[in-house]
N, C-alpha and C positions, 0 to 999 in steps of 0.2 A: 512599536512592534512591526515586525515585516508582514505586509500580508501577503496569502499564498497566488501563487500566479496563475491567470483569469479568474473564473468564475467558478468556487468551488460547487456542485451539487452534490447537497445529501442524499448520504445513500439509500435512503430512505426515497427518493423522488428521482432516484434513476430509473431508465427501463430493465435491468439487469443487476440490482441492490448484490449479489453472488460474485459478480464482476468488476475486482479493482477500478480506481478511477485511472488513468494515464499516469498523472503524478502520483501513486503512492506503486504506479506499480516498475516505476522510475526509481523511489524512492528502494524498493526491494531488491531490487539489482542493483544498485549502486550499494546496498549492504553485503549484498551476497557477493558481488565483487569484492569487496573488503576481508571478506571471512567465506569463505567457499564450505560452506557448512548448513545442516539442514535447521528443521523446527525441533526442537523447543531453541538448540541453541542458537538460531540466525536472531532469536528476540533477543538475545543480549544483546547482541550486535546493534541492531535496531534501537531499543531503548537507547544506547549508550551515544548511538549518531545521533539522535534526538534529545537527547538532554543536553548538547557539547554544541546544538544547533551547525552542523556540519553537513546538511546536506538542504541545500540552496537557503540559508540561513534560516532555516527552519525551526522554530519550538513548536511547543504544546498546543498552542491556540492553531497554528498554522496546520498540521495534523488531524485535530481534530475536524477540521473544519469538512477534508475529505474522509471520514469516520474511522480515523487511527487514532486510540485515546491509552492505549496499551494497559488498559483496566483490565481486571478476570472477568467482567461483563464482555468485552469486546474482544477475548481473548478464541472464540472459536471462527468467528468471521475472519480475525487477524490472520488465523493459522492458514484457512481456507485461500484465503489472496496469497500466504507466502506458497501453499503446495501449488496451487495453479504455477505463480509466477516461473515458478525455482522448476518443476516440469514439462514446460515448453516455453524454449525462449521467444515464442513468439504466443505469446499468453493471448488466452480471449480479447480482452483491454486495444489489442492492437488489431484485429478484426472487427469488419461491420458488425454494429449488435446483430442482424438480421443473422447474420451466417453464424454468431456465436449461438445463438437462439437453437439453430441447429445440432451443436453438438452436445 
């Protein structure tokens, strides 16, 4: 299996668990580039690039790892990253947490 690249932290033991990691929030725009469409339907999308391993040859394990598991348990945080990502192209994720903290 491919592992995900660097050092995935749980979002659990990030300073900002609300805030995408980089890579998934990579992984969202490279969806949404795909299908220019919002939530609920950008998660077909999403699933479907992730099951087909199409974005940095990615599965299940590699996903989960930065806490995308596309369960109905993880299904409100999931939304939460795509409305941030998909509402400013330049999402929290890419600003110092300090200044995100801010807004």
């Amino acid at each position: 299996m491919l592992a995900p690249v660097g050092d995935p932290v749980p979002s659990e033991a990030r300073p900002d668990p609300d805030i995408p990691p980089p890579e998934i929030v990579e992984f969202i725009r490279f969806c949404h580039r795909r299908r220019a469409v919002g939530w609920p339907e950008l998660y077909d999308e999403m699933w479907s690039v992730a099951a087909r391993h199409e974005f940095n040859g990615w599965g299940e394990e590699q996903f989960a790892a930065y806490g995308v598991t596309f369960s109905l348990y993880s299904m409100p945080r999931l939304s939460a990253w795509v409305r941030l990502v998909i509402a400013d192209p330049r999402t929290a994720a890419d600003r110092p947490l300090a200044a995100s903290a801010a807004v």
